[in-house]
N, C-alpha and C positions, 0 to 999 in steps of 0.2 A: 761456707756455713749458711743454712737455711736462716730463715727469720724463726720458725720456731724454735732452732735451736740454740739462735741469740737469743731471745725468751730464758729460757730453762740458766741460761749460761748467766745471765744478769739479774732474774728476779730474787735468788734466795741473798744477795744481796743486797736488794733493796729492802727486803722484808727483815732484813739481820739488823740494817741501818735503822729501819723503826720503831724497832722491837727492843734494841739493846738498849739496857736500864738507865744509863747513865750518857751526859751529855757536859759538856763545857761547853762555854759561849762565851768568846773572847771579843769584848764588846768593841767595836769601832765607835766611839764615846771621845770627844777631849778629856784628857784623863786616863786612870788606871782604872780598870771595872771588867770584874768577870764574872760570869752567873753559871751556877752549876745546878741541874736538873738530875737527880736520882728517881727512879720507881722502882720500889721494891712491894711484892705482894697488895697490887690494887693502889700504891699506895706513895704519892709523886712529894718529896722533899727537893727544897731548895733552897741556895744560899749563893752567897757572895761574895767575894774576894775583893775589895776597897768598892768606892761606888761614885767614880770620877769627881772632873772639874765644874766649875759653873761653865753652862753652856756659852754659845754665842746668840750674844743677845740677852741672854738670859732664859731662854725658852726651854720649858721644862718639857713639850714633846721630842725638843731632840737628847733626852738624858736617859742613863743605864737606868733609872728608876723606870721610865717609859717602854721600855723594852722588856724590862721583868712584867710591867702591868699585863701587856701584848704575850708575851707568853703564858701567862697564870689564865687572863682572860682565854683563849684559845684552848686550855687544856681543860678550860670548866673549872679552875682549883681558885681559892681565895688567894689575895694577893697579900701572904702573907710569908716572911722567910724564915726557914729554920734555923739560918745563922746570918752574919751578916759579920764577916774580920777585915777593921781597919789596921793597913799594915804599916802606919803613920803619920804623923800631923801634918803632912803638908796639904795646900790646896787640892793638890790636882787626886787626889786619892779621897779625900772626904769630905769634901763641898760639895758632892751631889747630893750627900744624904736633905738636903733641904727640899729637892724635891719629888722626895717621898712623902711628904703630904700631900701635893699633888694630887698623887697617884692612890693616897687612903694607903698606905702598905706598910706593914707592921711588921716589927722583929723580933722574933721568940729570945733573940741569946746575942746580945751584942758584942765579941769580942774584940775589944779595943789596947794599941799599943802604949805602955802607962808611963813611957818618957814624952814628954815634951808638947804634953796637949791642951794645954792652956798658952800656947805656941800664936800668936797671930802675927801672921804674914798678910802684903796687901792689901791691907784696911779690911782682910775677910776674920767672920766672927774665928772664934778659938775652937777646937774640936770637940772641947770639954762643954763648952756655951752650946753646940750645937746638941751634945748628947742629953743636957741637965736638957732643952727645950722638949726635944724629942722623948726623953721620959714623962716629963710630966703633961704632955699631951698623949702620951699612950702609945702612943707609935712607937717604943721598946718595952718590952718587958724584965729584961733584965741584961747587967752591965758586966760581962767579966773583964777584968783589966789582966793583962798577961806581963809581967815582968823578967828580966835580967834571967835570959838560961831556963825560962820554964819551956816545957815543952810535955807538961802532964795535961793541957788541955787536947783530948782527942774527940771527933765527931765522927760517931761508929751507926752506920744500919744493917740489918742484917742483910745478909745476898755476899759480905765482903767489904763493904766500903768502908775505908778508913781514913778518915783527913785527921790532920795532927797540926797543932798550929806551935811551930817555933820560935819563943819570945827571941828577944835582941840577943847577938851573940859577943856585944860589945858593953861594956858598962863605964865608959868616962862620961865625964857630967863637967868640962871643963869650960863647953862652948853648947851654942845653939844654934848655929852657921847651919847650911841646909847641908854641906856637905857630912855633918854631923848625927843630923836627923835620919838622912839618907843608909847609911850606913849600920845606923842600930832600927834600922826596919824589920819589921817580924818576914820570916818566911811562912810557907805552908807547903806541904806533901799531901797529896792523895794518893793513895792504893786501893786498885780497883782492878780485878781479871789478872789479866798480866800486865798493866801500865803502871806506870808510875810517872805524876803529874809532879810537878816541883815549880812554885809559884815563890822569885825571888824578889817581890815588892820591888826596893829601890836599892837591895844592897847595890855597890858594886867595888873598886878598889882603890884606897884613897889612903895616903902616905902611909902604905903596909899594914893598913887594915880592912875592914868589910870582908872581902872573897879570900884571902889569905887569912883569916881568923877562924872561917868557916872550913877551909881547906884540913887547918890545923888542928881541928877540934875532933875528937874523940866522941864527944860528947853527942855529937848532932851525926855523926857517919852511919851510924844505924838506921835511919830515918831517913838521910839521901844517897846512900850510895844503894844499891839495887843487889840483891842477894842471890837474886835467880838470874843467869846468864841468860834466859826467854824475856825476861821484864824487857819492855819498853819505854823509856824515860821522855817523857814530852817537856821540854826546858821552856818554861818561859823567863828569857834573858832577864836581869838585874836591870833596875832603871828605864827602864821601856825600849832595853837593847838599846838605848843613844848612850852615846860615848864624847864628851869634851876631850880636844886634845890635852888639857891637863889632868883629865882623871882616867885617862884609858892605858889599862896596862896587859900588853898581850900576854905575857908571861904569868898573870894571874889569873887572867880566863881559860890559860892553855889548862893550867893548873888545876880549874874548877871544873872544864871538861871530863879531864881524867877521873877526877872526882866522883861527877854524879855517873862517866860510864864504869866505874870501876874499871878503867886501864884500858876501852875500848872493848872490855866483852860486852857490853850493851849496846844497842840501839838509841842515840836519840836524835829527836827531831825540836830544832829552836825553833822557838814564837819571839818575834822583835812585835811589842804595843807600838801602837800608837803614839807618839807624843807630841803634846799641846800647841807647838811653836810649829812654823811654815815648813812645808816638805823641803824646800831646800834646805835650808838649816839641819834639820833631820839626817836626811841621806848623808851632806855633805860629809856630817861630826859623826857618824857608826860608819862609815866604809870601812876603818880597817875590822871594823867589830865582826861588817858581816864576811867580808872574806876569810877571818879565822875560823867562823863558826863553820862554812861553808865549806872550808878546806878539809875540817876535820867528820863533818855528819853528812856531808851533800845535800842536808837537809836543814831550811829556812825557810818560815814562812813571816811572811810582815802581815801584820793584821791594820791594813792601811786603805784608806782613800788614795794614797800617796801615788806619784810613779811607780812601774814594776824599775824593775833594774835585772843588770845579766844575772847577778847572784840569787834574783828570788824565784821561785817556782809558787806556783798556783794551782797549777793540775793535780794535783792531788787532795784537794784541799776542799768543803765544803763550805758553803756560807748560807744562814740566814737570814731576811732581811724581816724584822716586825716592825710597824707601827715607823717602818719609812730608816730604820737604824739597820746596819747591816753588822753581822758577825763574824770570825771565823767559827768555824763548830769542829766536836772533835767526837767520831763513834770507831767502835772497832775498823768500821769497813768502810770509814768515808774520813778522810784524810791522814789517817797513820794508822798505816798496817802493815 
């Protein structure tokens, strides 16, 4: 093959890559944080899925708020987000929102998980203390709290796009243990072309609950199981893909598999986050997580600093780097298709 005919053979892809509306950007952030970029007609919305830990050191240039600033800066658009969904109170998911004053960035529509957010862990403030701060300095506009089984908050543009945030699917109130919080963590679904994003906060399975609640539910299969055998289901694992040897249960993730592909007629590809604590620790406690995933999709990607390992692939995969933060990113035609 000629050089112009490499040309011709590789541009309308690059041009598909740039063009197409919608973007996810799965933050490499300590913590849980992910930023979504839609354009529709002229017209560029964004939001957020949790908005990580305190950094290290404390330093608000290496935080997901820093990275949203670098992207909004770059597109020319105010740094300002159309949504912003914490999907529960623990640290690592919304102790960054602090610096978003940093950054000046405002939130039109805050939705927030409504158990257990006057919750303080690690001498860090409460989520509620963090939200009343951030309201009354202006930096939200307004608060919806999502409770037990809602699932009527949807965030629709026109082109298609439809994210759906799913309150807890759990409702005891006996304990506040993390393994508790963890578990009645909100999910969220986006529907977009033919994808479908499935963003599981922190659920994962824990004495025959979390993903086994969600398995069994009726109530939520509409919303993650994929209807069209062309959808494409992009999993970002439960928990940030880590798995302790006491709360990993393969027979519930096989379960949740079958689940969002509906029995293998789907395609999907896992995202294992980021999590907070040292790569060995990490690898060590999800080995057997990513070999099931592995075994069943051929497709994993870790969204890490971390070592590769045999089970991860990269080559398919884009990344962003702004303002020094690197991402995985996700378009039709650069890394799931």
């Amino acid at each position: 093959m000629c050089s112009s005919d490499l040309f011709h053979v590789i541009r309308p892809k690059q041009v598909q890559a740039a063009t197409y509306p919608l973007k996810v950007h799965y933050l490499d952030v300590k913590g849980d944080a992910t930023l979504i970029k839609y354009t529709y007609n002229g017209q560029t919305h964004y939001g957020m899925i949790d908005a990580g830990q305190e950094t290290e050191n404390n330093k608000a240039s290496e935080s997901a708020a820093a990275y949203f600033a670098g992207i909004a800066d770059k597109a020319g658009n105010p740094r300002t987000l159309d949504f912003c969904i914490i999907t529960h109170a623990h640290n690592d998911h919304y102790i960054g929102l602090k610096y978003f004053e940093d950054y000046n960035i405002k939130v039109k529509n805050m939705y927030v998980n409504s158990y257990y957010r006057n919750l303080q862990t690690d001498g860090k403030v409460s989520l509620n203390t963090r939200l009343n701060s951030m309201k009354n300095n202006g930096s939200i506009n307004n608060i919806i709290y999502v409770g037990y089984n809602n699932s009527s908050n949807v965030i629709t543009y026109g082109g298609g796009f439809s994210l759906r945030i799913l309150g807890p699917v759990l409702q005891e109130s006996t304990s506040t243990g993390d393994a508790v919080v963890n578990v009645r963590s909100m999910m969220c679904t986006l529907d977009y072309d033919n994808y479908k994003y499935i963003f599981m906060g922190d659920i994962y399975e824990k004495d025959g609950k979390g993903l086994p609640t969600i398995t069994n539910s009726l109530l939520y299969k509409n919303y993650l199981v994929p209807t069209s055998s062309g959808t494409k289901v992009i999993y970002k694992i439960g928990h940030h893909g880590r798995r302790n040897a006491n709360n990993y249960n393969a027979s519930a993730e096989e379960a949740m598999y079958k689940y969002i592909s509906n029995n293998g007629t789907n395609k999907v590809y896992c995202i294992a986050n980021k999590y907070f604590s040292s790569g060995s620790e990490y690898y060590t406690n999800s080995t057997a997580l990513q070999n099931l995933w592995y075994t069943k999709t051929g497709n994993v990607y870790f969204n890490t600093g971390y070592k590769k390992t045999s089970k991860t692939s990269y080559s398919a995969t884009a990344r962003d780097t702004v303002n020094g933060i690197s991402a995985l990113t996700s378009t039709t035609s650069l890394g799931f298709n």
